[in-house]
N, CA, C and O of each residue as an XYZ file, in Angstrom:
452
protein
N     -31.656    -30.727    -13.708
C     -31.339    -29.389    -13.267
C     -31.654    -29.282    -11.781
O     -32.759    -29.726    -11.468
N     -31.050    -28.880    -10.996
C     -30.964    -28.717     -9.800
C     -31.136    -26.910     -9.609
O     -30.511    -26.179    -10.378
N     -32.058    -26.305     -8.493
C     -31.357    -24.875     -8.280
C     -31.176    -24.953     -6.662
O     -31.854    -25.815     -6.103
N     -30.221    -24.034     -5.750
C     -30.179    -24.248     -4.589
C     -30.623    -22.918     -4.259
O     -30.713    -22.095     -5.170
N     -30.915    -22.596     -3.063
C     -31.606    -21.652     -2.741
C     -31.367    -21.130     -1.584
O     -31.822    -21.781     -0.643
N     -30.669    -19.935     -1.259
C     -30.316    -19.555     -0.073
C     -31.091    -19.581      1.392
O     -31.829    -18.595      1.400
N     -31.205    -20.235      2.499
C     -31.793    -20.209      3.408
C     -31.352    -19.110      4.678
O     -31.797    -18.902      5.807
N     -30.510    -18.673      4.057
C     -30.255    -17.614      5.586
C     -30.956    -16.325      4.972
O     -30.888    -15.249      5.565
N     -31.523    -16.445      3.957
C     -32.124    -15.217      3.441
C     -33.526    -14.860      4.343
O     -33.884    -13.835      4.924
N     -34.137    -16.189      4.180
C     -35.635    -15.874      5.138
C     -36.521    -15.507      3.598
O     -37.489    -14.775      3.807
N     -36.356    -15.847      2.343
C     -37.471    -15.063      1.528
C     -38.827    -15.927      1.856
O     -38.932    -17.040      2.373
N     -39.606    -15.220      1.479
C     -41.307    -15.575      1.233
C     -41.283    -16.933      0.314
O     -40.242    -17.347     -0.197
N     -42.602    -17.599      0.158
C     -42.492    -18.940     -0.757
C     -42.500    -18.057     -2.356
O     -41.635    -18.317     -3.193
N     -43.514    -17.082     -2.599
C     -43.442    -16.930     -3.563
C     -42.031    -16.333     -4.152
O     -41.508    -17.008     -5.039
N     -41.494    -15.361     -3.819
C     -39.998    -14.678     -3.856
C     -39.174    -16.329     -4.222
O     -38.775    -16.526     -5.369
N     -39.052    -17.064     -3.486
C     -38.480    -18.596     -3.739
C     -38.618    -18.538     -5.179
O     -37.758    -18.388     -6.047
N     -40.295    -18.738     -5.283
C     -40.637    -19.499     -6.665
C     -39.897    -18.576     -7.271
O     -38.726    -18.855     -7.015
N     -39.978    -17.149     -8.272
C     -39.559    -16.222     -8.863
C     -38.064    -16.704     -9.182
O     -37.549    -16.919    -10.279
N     -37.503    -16.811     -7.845
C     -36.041    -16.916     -8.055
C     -35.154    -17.975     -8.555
O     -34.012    -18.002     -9.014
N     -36.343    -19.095     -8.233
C     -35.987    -20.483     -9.292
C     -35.951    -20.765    -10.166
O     -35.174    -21.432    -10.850
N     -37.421    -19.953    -10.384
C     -37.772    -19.721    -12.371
C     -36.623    -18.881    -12.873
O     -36.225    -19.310    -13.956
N     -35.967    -17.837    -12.448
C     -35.054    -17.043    -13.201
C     -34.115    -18.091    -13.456
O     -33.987    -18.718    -14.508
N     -33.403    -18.235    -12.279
C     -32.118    -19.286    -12.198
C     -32.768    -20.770    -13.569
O     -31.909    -20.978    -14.426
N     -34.148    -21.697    -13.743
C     -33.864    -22.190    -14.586
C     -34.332    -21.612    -15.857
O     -34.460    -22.394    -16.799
N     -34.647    -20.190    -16.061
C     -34.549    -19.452    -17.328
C     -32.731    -19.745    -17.898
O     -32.126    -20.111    -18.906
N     -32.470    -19.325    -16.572
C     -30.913    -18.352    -17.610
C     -30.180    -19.782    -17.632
O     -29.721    -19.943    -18.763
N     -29.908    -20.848    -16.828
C     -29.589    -22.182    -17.563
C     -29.908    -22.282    -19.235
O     -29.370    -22.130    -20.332
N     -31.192    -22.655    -18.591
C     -31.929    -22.948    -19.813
C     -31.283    -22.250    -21.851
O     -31.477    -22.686    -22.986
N     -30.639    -21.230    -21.365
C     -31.128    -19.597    -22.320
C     -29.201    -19.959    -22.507
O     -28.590    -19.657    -23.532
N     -28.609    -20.567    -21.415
C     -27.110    -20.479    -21.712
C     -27.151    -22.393    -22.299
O     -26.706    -22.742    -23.393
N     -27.471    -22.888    -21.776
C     -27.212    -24.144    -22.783
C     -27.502    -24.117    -23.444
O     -26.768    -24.817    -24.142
N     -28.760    -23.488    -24.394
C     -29.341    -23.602    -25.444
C     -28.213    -23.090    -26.338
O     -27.997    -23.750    -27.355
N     -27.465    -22.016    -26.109
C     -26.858    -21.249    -26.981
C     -25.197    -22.328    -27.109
O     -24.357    -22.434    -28.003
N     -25.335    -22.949    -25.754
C     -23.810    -23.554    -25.850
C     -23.636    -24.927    -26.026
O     -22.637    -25.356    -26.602
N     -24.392    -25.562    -25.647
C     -24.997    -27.164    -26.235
C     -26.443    -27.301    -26.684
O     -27.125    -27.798    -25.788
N     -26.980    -27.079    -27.548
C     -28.135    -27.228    -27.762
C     -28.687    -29.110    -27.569
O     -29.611    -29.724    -27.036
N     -27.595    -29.383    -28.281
C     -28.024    -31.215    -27.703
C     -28.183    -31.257    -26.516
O     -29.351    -31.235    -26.127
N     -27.314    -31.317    -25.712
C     -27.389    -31.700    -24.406
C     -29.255    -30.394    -23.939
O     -30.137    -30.752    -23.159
N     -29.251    -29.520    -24.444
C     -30.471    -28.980    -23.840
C     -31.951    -30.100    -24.116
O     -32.802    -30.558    -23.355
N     -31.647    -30.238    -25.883
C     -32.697    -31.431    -26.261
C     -33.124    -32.414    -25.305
O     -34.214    -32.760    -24.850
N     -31.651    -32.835    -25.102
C     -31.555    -34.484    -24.236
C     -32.609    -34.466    -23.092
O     -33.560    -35.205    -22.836
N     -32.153    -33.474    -22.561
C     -32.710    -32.880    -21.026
C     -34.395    -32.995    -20.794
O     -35.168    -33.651    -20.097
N     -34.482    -31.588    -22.165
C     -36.120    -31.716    -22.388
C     -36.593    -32.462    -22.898
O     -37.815    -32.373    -22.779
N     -36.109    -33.669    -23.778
C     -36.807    -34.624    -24.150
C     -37.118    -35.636    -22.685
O     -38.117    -36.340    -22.531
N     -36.177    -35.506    -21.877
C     -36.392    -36.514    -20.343
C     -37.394    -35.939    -19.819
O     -37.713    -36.622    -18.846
N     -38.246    -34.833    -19.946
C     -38.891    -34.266    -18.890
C     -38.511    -33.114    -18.332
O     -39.418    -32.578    -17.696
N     -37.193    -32.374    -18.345
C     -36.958    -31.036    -18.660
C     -37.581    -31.305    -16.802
O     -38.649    -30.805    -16.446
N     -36.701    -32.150    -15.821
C     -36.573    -32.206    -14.592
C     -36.012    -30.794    -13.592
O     -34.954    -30.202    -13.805
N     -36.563    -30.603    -12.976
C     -36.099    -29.773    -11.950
C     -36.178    -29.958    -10.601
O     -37.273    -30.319    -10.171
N     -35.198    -29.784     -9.752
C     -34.774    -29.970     -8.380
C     -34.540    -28.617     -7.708
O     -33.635    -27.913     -8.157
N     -35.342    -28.144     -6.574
C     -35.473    -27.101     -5.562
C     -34.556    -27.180     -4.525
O     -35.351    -26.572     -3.807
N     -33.587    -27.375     -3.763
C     -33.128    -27.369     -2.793
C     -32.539    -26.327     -2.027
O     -32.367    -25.274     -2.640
N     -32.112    -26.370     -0.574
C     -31.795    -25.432      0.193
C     -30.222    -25.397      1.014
O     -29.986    -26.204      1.914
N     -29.395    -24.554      0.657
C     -28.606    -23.999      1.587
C     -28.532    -23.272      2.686
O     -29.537    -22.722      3.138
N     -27.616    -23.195      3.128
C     -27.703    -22.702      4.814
C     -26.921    -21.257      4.245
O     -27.262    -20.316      4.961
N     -26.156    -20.919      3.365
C     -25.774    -19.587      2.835
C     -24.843    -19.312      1.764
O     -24.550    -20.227      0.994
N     -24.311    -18.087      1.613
C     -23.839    -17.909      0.218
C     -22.476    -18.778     -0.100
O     -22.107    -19.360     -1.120
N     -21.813    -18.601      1.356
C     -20.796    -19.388      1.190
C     -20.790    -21.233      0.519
O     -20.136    -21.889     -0.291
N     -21.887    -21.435      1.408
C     -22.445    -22.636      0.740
C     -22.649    -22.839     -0.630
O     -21.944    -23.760     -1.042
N     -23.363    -22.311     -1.505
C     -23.586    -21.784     -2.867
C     -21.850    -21.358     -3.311
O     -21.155    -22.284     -3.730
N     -21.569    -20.725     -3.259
C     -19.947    -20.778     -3.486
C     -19.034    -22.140     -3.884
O     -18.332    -22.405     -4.859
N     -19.341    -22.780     -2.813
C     -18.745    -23.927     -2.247
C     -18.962    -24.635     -3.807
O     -18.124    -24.566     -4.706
N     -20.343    -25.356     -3.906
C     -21.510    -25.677     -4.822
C     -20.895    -25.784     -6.611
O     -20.709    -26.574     -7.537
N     -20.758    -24.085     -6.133
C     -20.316    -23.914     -7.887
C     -19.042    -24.094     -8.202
O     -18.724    -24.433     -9.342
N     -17.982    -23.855     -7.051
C     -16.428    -24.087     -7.713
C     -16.790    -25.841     -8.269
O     -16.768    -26.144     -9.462
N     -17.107    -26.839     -7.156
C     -17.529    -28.016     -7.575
C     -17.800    -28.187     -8.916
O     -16.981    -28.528     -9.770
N     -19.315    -27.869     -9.132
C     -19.645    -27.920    -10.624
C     -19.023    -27.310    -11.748
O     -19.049    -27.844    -12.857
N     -18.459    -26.210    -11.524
C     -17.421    -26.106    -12.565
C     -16.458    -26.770    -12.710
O     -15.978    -27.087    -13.798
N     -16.049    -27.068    -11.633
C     -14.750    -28.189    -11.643
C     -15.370    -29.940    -12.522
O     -14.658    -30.808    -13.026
N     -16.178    -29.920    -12.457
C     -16.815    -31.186    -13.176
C     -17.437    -30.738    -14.693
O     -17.702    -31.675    -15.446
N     -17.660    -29.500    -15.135
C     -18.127    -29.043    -16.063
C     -19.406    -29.204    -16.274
O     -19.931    -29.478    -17.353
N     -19.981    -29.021    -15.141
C     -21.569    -28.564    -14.916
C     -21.907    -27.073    -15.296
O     -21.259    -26.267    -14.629
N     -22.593    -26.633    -16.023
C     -23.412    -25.367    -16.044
C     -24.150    -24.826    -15.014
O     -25.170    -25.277    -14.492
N     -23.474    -23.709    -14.745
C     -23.540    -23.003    -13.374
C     -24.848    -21.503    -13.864
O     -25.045    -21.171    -15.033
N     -25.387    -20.994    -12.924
C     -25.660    -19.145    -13.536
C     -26.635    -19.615    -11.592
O     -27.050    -20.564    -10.928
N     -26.493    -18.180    -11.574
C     -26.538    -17.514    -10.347
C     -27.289    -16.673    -10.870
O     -27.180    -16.387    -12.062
N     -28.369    -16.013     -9.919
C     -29.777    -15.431     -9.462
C     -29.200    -14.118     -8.402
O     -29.012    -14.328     -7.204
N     -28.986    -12.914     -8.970
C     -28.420    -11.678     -8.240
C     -29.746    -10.476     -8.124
O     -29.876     -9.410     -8.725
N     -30.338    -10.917     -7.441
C     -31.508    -10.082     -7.127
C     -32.009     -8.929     -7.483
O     -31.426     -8.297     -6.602
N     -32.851     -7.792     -8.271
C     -32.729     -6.566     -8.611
C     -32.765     -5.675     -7.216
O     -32.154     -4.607     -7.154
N     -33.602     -6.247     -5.991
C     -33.683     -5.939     -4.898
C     -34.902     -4.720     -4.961
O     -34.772     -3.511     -4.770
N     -35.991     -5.420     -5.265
C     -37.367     -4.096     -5.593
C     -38.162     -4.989     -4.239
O     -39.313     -4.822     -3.836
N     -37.374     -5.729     -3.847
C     -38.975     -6.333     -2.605
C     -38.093     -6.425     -1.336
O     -37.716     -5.518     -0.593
N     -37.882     -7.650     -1.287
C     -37.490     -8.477      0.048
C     -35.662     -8.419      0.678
O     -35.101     -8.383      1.773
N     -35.335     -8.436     -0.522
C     -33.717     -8.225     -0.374
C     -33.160     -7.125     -1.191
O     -33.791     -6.603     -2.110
N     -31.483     -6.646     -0.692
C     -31.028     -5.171     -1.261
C     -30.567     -5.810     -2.939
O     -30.299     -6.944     -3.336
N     -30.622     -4.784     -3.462
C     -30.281     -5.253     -5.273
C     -28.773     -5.553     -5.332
O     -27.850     -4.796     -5.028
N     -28.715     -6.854     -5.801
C     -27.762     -7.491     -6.340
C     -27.149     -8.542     -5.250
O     -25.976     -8.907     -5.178
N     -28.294     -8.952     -4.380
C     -27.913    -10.244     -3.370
C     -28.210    -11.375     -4.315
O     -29.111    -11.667     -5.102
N     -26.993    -11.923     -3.879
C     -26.975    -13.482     -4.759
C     -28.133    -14.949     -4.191
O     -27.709    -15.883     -3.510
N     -29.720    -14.812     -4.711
C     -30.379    -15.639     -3.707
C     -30.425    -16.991     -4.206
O     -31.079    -17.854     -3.621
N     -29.848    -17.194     -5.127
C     -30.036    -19.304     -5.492
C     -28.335    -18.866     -6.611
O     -27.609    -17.893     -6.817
N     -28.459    -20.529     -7.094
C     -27.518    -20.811     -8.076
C     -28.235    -22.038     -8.561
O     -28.674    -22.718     -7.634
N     -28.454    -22.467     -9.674
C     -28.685    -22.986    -10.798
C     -27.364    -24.132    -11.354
O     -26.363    -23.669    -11.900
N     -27.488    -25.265    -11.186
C     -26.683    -26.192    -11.824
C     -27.451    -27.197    -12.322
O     -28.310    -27.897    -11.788
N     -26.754    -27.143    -14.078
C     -26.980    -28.378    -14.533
C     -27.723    -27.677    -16.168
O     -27.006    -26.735    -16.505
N     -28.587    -27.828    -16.925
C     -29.236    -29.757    -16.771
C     -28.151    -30.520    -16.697
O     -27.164    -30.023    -17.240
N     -28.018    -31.458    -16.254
C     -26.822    -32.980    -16.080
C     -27.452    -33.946    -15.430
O     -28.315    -33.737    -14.577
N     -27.089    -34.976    -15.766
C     -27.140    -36.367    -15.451
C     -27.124    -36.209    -13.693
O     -26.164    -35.891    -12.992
N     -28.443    -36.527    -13.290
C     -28.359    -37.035    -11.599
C     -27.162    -37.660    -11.116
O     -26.798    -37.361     -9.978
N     -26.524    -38.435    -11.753
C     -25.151    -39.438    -12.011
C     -23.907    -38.068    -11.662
O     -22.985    -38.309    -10.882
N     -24.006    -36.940    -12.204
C     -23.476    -35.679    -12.324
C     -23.352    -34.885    -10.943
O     -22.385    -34.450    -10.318
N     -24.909    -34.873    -10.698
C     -25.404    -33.947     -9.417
C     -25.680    -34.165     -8.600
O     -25.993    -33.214     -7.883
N     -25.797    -35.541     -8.029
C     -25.739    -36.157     -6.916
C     -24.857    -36.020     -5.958
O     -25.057    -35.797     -4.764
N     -23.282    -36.248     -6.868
C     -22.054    -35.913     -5.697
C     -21.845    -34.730     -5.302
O     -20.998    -34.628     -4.415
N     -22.430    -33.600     -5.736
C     -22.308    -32.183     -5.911
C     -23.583    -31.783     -4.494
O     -23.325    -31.455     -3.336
N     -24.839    -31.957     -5.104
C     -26.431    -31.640     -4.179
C     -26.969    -32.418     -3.609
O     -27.995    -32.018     -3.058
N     -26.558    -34.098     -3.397
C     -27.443    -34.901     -2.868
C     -27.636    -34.570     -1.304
O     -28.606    -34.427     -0.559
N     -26.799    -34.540     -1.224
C     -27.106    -34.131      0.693
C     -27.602    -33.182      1.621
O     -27.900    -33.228      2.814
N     -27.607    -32.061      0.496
C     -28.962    -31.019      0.482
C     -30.294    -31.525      0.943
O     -30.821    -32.629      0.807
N     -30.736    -30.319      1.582
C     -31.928    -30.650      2.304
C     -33.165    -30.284      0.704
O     -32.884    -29.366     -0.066
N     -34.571    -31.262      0.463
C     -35.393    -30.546     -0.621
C     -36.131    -29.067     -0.170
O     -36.244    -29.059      1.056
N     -36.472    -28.271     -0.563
C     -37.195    -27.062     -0.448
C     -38.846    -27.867     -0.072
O     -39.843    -27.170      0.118
């Protein structure tokens, strides 16, 4: 599982963390319901996660037509906007669980968080 994380936002580290955990909640909460194997597979490996950073939304855009186009599991992080940003800014996107083999051609060249 990979999540990317908007960098033109400027959030705080903790705001980051929050927004990663959501993004690999709602993965998590949509494969379970739509492949439960492939969720097993995942968490039986270690139930891996990858932090990385974009330069902006467009970027993240970019990101997900990709992974859908490969049939990666996508869900996006739309902010309620009670702190740092206005409600309903899009601050990460969430791809995967999938095979590194998967998400490499998609996030490797991403900078890590």
């Amino acid at each position: 599982m990979v999540v990317v994380v908007r960098g033109d936002l400027g959030l705080t580290a903790g705001k980051v963390a929050v927004q990663v955990a959501h993004a690999a909640v709602a993965l998590v909460e949509r494969v379970g319901r739509r492949s439960p194997e492939l969720l097993a597979a995942w968490q039986a490996e270690g139930g891996r996660k990858i932090a990385l950073g974009a330069s902006d939304l467009e970027q993240l855009e970019l990101l997900e037509r990709e992974a859908r186009g490969r049939g990666i599991p996508t869900a996006w992080v739309d902010d309620a906007g009670f702190t740092e940003v206005p409600p309903g800014t899009r601050t990460c996107l969430g791809l995967g669980p999938a095979l590194a083999r998967e998400l490499d051609p998609i996030t490797g060249k991403l900078p890590l968080l």
